[in-house]
C-alpha positions in Angstrom: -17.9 -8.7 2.3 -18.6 -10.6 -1.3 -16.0 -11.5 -3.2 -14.8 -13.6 -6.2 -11.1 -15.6 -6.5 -9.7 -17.0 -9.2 -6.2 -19.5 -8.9 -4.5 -21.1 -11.6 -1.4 -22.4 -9.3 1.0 -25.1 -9.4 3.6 -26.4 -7.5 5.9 -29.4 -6.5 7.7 -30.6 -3.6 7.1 -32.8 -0.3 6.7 -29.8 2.7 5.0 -26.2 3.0 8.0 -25.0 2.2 9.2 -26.8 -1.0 5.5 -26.1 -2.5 5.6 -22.2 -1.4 9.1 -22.2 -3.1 8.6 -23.6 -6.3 4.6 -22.5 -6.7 3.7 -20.8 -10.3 0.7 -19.3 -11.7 -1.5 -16.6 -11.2 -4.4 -15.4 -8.8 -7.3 -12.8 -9.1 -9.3 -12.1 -6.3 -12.3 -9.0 -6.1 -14.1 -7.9 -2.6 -16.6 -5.8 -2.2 -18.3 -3.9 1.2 -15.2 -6.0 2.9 -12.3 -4.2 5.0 -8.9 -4.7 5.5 -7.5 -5.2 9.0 -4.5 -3.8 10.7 -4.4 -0.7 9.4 -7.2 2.2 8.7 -5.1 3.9 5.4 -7.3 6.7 4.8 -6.4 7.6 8.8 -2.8 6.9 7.8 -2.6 9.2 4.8 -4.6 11.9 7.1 -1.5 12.1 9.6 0.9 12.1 6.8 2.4 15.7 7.4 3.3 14.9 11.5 4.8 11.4 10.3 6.6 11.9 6.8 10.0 11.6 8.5 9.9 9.1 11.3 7.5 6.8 9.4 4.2 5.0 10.9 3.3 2.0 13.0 0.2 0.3 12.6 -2.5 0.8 15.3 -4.2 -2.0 16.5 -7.2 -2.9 16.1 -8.0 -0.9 12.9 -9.0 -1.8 9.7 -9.5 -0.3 6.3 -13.3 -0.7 4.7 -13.3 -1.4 1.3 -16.6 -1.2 -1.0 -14.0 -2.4 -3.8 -11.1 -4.1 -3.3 -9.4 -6.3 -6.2 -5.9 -7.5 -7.3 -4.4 -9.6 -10.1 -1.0 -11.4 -8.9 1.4 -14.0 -11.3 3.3 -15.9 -8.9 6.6 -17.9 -9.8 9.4 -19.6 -7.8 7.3 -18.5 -4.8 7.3 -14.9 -5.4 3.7 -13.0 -5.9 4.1 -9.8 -8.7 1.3 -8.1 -7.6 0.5 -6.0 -11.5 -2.9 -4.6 -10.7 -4.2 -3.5 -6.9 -7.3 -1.3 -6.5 -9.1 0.0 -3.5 -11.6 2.1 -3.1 -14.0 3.2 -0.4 -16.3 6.5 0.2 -12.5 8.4 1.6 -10.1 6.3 -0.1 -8.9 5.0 -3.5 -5.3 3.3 -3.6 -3.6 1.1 -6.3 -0.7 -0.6 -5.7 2.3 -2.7 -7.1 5.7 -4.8 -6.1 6.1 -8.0 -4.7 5.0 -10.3 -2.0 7.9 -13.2 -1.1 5.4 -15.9 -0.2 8.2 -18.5 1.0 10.2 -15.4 3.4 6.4 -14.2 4.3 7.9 -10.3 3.4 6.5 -7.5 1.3 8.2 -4.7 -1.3 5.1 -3.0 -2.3 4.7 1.0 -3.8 1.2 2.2 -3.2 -0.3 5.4 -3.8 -3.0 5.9 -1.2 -5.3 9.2 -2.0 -8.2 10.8 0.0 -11.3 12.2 -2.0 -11.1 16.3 -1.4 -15.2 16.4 -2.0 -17.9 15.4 -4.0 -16.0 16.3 -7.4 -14.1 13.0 -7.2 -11.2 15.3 -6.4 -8.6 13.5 -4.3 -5.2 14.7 -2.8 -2.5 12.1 -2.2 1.5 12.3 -1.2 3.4 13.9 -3.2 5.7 10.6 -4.1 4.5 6.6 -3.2 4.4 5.1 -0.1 6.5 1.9 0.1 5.4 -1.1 2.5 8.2 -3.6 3.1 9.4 -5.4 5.8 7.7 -8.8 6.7 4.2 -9.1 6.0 3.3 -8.9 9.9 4.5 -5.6 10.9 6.0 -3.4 7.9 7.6 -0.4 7.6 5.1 2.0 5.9 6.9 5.5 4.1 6.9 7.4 1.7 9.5 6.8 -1.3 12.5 8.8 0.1 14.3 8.4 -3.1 11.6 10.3 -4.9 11.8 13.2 -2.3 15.4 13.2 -2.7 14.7 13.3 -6.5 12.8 16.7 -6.4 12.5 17.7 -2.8 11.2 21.3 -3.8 7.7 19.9 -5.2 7.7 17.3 -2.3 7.4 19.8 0.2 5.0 22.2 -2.0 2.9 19.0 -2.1 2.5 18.6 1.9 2.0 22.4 2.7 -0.8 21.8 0.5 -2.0 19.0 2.7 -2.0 20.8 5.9 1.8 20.5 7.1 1.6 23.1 10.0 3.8 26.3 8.7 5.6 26.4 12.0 6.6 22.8 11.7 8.0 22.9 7.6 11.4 23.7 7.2 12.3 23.9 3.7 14.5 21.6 2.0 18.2 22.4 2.1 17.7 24.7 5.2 
């Protein structure tokens, strides 16, 4: 793909580690007709309703195109805050926020990833975020349990309406 990156960093120390530690500053970076590999999201957010409760494991190889990608980040004491994440491809639009630990290599991320219903720019997503964290090479991906737990009624309203198989949905508190 074609892209653009801006980095206004800095950072002191004598190894990888001391410079990753103490690094400051801010990056923005754009792509566009690129992909992101290791994990196909609009795929992901299709098998939603089979894999709400045991979570999902990225497949390899996939990849997730993007026609749009871009993402601001302010990084200090080796920490990246990751304020403004956008995605977008023909099935797919996602934004995204949290925190990337550059120096433990780990993310703590809450995306919402939806699928476009039609040509209406209609697009049905989970009912609550899905949170990526874990180290950056093979996180856990699922949805924010603490929001089900907040208003579990509407959670499962929400997946019925994304296909969860009637014979499979048991209500919540039954």
């Amino acid at each position: 793909g074609r892209g653009s990156l801006a980095v206004s960093m800095q950072a002191a120390g004598n190894t990888q580690q001391e410079l990753v530690g103490t690094s400051r500053g801010e990056v923005s970076a754009s792509l566009s007709g690129g992909a992101i590999s290791g994990t196909d999201i609009a795929a992901t957010l299709s098998e939603a309703s089979q894999r709400i409760v045991e979570g999902w494991a990225l497949k390899e190889p996939a990849r997730t195109n993007a026609d749009t990608l871009s993402a601001r980040f302010t990084i200090a004491d080796g920490i990246a805050s990751l304020a403004d994440f956008s995605l977008r491809n023909s099935i797919l639009t996602m934004t995204a926020t949290g925190e990337i630990d550059l120096l433990r290599r780990s993310l703590d991320l809450r995306a919402d990833p939806r699928l476009f219903t039609g040509t209406d720019g209609q697009t049905v997503g989970l009912p609550v975020p899905v949170v990526v964290s874990g180290p950056w090479q093979r996180p856990l991906i699922h949805p924010d349990l603490k929001d089900i737990r907040t208003n579990p009624a509407a959670a499962f309203e929400a997946l019925k309406t994304m296909g969860l198989p009637e014979a499979t949905a048991v209500a919540p508190g039954n």
